[in-house]
C-alpha positions in Angstrom: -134.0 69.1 -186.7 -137.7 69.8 -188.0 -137.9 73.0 -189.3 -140.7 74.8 -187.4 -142.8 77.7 -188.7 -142.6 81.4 -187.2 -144.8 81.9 -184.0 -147.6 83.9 -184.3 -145.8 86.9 -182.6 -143.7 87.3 -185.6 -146.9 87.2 -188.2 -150.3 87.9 -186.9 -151.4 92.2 -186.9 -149.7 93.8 -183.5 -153.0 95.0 -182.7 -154.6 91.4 -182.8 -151.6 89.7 -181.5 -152.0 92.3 -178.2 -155.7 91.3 -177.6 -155.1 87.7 -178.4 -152.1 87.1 -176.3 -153.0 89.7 -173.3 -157.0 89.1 -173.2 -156.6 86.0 -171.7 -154.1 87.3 -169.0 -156.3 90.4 -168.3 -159.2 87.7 -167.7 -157.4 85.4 -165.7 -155.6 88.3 -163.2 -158.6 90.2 -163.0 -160.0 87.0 -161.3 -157.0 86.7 -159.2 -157.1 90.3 -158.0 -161.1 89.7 -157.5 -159.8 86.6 -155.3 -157.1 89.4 -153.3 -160.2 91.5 -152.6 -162.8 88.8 -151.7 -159.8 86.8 -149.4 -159.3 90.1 -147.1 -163.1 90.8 -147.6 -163.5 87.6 -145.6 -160.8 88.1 -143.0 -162.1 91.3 -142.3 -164.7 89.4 -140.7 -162.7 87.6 -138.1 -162.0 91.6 -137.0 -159.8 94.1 -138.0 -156.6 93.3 -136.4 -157.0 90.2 -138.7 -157.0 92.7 -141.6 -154.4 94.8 -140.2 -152.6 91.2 -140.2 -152.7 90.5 -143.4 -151.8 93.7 -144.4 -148.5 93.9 -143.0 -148.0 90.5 -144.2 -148.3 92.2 -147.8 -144.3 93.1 -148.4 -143.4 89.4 -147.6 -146.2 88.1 -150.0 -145.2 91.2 -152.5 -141.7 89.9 -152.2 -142.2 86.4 -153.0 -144.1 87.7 -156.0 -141.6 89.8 -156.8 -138.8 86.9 -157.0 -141.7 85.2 -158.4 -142.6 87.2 -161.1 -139.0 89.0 -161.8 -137.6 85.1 -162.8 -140.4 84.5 -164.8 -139.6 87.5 -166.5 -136.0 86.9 -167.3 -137.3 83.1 -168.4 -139.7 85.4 -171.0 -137.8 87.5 -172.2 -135.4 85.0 -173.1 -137.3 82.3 -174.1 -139.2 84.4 -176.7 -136.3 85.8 -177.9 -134.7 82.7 -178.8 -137.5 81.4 -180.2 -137.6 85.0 -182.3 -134.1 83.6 -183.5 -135.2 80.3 -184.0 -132.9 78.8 -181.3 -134.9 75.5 -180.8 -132.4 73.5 -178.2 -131.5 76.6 -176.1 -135.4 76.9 -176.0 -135.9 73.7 -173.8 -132.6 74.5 -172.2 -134.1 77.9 -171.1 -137.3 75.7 -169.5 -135.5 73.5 -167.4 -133.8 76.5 -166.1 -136.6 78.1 -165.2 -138.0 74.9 -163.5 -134.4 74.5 -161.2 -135.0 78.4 -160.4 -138.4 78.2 -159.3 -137.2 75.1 -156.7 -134.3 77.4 -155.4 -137.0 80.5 -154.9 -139.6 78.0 -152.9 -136.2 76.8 -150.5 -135.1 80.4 -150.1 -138.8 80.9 -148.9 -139.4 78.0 -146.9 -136.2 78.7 -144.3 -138.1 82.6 -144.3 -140.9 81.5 -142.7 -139.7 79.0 -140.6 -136.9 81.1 -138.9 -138.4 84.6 -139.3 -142.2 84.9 -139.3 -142.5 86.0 -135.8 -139.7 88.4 -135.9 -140.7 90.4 -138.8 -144.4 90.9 -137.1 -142.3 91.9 -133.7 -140.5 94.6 -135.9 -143.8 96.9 -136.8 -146.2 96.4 -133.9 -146.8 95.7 -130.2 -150.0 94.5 -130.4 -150.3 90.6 -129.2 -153.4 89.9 -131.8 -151.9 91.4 -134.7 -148.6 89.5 -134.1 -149.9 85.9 -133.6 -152.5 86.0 -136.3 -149.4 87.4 -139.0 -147.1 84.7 -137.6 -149.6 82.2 -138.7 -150.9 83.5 -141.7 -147.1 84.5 -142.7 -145.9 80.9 -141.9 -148.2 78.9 -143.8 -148.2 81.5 -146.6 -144.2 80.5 -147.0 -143.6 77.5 -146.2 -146.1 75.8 -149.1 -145.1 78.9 -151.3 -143.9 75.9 -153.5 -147.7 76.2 -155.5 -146.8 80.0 -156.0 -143.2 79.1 -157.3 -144.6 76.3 -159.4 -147.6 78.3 -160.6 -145.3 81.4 -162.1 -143.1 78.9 -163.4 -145.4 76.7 -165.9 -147.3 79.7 -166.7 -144.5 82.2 -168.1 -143.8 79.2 -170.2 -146.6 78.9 -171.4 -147.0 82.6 -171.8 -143.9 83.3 -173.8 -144.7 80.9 -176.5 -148.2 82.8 -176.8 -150.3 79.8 -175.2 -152.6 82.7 -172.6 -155.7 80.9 -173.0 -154.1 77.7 -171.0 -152.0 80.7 -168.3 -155.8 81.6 -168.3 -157.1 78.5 -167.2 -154.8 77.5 -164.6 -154.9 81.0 -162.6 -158.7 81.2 -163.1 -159.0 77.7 -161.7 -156.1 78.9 -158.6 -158.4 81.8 -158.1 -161.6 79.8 -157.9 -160.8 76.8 -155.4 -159.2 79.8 -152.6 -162.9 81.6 -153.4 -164.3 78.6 -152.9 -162.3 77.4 -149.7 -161.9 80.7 -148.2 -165.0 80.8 -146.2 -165.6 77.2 -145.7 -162.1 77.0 -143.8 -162.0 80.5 -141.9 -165.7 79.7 -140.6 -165.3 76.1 -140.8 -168.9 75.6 -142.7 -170.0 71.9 -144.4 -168.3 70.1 -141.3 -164.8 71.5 -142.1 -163.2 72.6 -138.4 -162.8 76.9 -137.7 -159.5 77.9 -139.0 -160.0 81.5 -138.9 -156.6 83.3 -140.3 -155.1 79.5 -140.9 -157.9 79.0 -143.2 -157.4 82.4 -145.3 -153.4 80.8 -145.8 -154.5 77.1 -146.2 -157.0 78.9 -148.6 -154.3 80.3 -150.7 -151.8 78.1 -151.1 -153.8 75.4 -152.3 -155.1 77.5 -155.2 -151.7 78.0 -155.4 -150.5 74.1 -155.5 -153.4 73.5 -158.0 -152.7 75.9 -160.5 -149.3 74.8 -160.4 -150.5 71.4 -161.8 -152.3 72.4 -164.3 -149.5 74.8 -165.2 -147.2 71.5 -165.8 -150.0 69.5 -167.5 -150.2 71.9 -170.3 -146.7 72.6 -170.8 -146.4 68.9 -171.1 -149.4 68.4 -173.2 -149.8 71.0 -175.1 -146.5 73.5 -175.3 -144.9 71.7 -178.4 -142.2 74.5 -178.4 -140.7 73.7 -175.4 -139.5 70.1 -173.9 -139.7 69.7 -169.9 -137.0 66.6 -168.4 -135.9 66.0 -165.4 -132.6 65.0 -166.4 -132.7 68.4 -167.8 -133.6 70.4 -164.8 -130.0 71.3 -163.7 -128.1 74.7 -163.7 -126.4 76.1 -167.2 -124.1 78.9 -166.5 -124.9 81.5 -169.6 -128.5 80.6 -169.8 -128.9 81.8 -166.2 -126.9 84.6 -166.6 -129.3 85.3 -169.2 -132.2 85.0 -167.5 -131.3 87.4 -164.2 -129.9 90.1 -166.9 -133.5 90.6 -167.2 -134.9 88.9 -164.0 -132.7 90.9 -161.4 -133.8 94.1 -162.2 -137.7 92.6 -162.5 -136.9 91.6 -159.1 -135.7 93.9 -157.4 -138.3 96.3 -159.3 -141.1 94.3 -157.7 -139.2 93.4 -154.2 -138.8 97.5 -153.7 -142.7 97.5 -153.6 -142.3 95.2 -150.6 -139.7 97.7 -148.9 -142.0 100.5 -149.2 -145.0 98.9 -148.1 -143.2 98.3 -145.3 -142.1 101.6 -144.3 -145.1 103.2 -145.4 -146.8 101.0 -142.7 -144.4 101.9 -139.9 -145.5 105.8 -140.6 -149.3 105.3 -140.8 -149.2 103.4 -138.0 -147.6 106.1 -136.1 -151.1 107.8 -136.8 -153.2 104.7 -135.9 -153.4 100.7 -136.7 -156.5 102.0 -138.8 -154.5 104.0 -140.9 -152.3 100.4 -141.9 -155.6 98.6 -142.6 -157.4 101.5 -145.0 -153.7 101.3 -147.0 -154.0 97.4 -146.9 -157.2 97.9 -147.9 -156.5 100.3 -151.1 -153.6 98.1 -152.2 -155.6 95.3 -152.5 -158.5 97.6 -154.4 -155.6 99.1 -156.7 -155.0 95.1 -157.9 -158.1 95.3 -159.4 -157.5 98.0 -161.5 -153.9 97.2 -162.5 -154.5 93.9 -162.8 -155.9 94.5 -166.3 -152.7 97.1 -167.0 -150.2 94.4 -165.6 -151.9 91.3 -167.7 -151.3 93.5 -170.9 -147.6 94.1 -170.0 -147.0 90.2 -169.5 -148.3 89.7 -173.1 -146.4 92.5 -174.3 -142.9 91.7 -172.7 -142.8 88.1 -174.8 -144.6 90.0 -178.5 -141.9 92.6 -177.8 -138.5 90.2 -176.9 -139.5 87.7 -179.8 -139.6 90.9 -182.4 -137.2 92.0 -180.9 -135.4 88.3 -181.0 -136.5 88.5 -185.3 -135.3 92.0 -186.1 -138.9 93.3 -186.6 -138.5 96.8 -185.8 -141.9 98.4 -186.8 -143.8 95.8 -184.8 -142.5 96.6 -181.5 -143.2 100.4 -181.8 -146.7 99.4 -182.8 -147.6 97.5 -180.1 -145.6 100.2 -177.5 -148.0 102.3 -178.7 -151.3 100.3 -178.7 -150.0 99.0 -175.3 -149.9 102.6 -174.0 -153.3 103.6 -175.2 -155.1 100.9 -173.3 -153.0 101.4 -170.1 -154.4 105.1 -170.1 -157.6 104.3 -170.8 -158.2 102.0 -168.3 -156.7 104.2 -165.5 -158.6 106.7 -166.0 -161.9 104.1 -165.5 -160.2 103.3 -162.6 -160.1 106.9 -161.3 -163.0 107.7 -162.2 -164.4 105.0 -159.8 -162.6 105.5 -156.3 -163.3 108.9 -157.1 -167.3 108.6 -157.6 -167.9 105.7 -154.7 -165.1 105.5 -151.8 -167.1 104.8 -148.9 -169.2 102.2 -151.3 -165.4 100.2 -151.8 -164.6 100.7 -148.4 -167.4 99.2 -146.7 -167.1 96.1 -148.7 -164.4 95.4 -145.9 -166.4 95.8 -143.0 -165.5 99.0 -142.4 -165.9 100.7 -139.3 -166.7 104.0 -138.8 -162.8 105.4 -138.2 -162.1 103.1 -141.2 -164.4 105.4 -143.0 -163.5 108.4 -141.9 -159.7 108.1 -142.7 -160.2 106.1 -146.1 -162.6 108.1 -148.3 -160.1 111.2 -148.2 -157.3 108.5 -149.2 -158.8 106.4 -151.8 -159.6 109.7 -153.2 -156.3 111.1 -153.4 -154.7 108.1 -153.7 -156.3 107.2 -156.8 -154.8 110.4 -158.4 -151.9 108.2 -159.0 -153.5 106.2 -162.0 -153.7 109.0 -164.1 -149.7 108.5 -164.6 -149.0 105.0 -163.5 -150.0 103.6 -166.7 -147.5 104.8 -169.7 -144.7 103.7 -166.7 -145.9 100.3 -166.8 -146.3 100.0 -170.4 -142.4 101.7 -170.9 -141.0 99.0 -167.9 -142.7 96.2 -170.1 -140.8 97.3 -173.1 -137.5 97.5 -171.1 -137.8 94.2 -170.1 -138.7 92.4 -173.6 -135.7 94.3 -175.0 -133.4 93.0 -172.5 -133.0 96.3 -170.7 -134.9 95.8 -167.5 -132.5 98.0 -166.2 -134.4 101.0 -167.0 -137.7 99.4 -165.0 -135.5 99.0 -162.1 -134.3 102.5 -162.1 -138.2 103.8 -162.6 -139.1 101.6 -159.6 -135.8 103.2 -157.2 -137.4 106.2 -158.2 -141.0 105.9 -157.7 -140.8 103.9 -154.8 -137.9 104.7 -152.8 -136.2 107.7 -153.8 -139.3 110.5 -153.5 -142.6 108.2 -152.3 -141.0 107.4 -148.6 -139.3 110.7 -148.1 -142.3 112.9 -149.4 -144.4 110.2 -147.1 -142.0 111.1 -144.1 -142.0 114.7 -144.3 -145.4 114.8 -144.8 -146.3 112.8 -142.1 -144.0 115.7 -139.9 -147.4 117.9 -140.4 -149.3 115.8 -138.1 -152.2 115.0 -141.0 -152.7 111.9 -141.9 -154.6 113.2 -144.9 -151.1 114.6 -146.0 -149.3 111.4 -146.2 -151.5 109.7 -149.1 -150.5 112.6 -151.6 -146.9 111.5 -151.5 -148.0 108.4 -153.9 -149.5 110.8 -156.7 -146.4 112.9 -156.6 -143.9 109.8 -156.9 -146.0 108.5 -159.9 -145.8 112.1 -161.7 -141.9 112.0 -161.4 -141.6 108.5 -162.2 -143.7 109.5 -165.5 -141.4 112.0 -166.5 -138.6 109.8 -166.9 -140.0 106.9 -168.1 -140.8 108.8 -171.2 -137.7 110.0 -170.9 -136.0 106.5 -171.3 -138.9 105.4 -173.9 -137.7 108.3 -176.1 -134.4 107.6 -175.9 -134.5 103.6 -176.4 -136.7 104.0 -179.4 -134.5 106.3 -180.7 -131.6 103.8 -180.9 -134.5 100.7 -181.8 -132.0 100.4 -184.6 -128.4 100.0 -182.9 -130.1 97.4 -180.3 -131.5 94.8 -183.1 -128.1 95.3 -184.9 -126.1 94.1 -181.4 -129.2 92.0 -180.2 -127.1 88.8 -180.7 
């Protein structure tokens, strides 16, 4: 075999590599978190039990994210690293993987929403309008998830070999056509019929499917590290079990997002259906500002696994530390915002004036949370590039489940709504604590893990 020269991730200046890998990702999810915003901006115009619709739709969306996002991690991780160790044919055997996964997590999906869409709406309200505009949205959403799956797929690919500028393109051009389509199918303008809520899906998924195809075309035309075959795509027992070392915990990191969500709707909406809206509302908000956080952590997870992969110590504590410079940085500007103009945010979702009244207090103290959510994404990012996603997981158990949804409960017991939102400020404090906890401790032993890396 042709000998190939080392990737960039192994030569180029940490600091450079960061921007140059991650700038294009920050770009391209900052327009897809733009797209989140503008999507339930538009469906908020149908009326708010739309809104409220979509939001409780969130944890199954979250989740297919999650299973998503948490494979394309494991892929990553461990196609960087073995490119790190120069590892060419387990490379393209590590693609093809990926590529059979991402067709088992669209199946998985598509029996969801045909068997369960209407149940899962039953399960958190009563109320006739909210159910039958989720069932449709939730449906459609699933059952042509195969875009989503596809999309994640080509792009971690091309992401783990350092190719961002094309990940860039195809989510950018994903996050364009459902901007584009949005309003022309939910209020059926230039001869296209009314869709309304069908329209939003519709909306989405073909962004989705469209991405996806650009995701393939430059793998196949221009990611000369890796080779895609059908005869290929077929299951290899240790390269799997490779890839959900890493990807389980990713997972089930993300999917615990979805179980929250949904328990933190059943309590607000013991206050009022408002209450479930101005939290769908913030979530989507919070994208925009994590976004940028989350697109640096998917170019450091393959700089830090391929380092990791070549033994070069010094680089990956460089970059942790660069890494967790930015993620401060840019919460705080994201603080500093929901902070200074609330009921400006808010009333880009037609809001009413309950809507107002319960989110400017919670947008407020909700964004409190930023100031320690950042160093806890940058420490899960590192966990995951070294193969130790285990230690993300356990930050997400405890953010997430084990103090946000009982502080949530008990405060909800005080009859204030207002109480509730400062349960998400307190999680994130804890969940900082021991993520530097963990960092400490794994840098620490940065030595013992290259010398048993293989």
């Amino acid at each position: 075999m042709e000998v190939q020269a080392e990737n960039k991730m192994g030569t180029m200046p940490v600091n450079k590599l960061l921007v140059n890998i991650s700038l294009p990702m920050v770009i391209s999810m900052l327009v897809q978190a733009l797209y989140n915003i503008v999507d339930s901006i538009f469906v908020a115009q149908i009326d708010e039990y739309a809104l409220t619709a979509v939001s409780l739709a969130f944890p199954v969306q979250n989740f297919m994210i999650a299973v998503a996002a948490g494979t394309g991690v494991g892929v990553n991780a461990l196609l960087s690293k073995r490119l790190g160790e120069k590892r060419f044919q387990e490379v393209d055997l590590t693609a093809n993987n990926a590529v059979f996964l991402a067709l088992c997590n669209y199946l998985f999906f598509l029996l969801i929403g045909i068997f369960f869409s209407g149940i899962y709406f039953r399960m958190q309200t009563d109320i006739p309008e909210i159910i039958e505009c989720g069932k449709v949205y939730m449906f459609i959403c699933t059952a042509l998830s195969f875009g989503m799956f596809g999309q994640f797929c080509f792009e971690r690919l091309l992401q783990a070999t350092g190719r961002t500028v094309c990940t860039m393109i195809t989510q950018t051009t994903g996050a364009v056509l459902n901007l584009i389509f949005d309003p022309i199918l939910i209020f059926g303008l230039f001869g296209f019929p009314k869709l309304g809520i069908a329209g939003a899906a519709i909306a989405t998924v073909f962004g989705q499917i469209m991405a996806m195809l650009f995701g393939f075309y430059y793998n196949k035309r221009k990611n000369t590290e890796i080779s895609l075959s059908l005869r290929q795509i077929r299951p290899e027992k240790k390269t799997l079990k490779q890839i959900y070392e890493v990807a389980v915990p990713a997972i089930l990191m993300q999917s615990i997002g979805s179980v929250m969500t949904f328990f933190m709707n059943k309590i607000l909406l013991g206050f009022t259906s408002t209450a479930a809206a101005v939290f769908g509302v913030y979530f989507k908000l919070q994208s925009f500002i994590f976004m940028p956080v989350f697109g640096m952590n998917n170019g450091l997870i393959p700089i830090v696994a391929y380092n990791f992969g070549a033994g070069y110590k010094e680089r990956i504590l460089k970059v942790t530390k660069s890494s967790s410079i930015a993620a401060v940085v840019i919460m705080l500007l994201g603080l500093l915002t929901a902070e200074l103009i609330p009921d400006k945010l808010l009333l880009l979702f037609n809001a009413s004036g309950q809507m107002l009244e319960i989110g400017i207090p919670a947008l407020r103290i909700l964004s409190l949370c930023y100031v320690f959510a950042g160093v806890s994404v940058v420490a899960s990012g590192v966990f995951q590039g070294l193969g130790k996603g285990v230690y993300s997981l356990v930050l997400s158990v405890i953010r997430q489940i084990v103090i946000l949804i009982p502080a949530a409960y008990l405060l909800s017991l005080t009859g204030k709504l207002t109480a509730v939102w400062f349960s998400f400020p307190i999680a994130e404090f804890v969940a900082l604590v021991a993520a530097i906890f963990y960092l400490k401790y794994i840098t620490k032993n940065l030595d013992q893990l290259i010398a048993n890396r293989t």
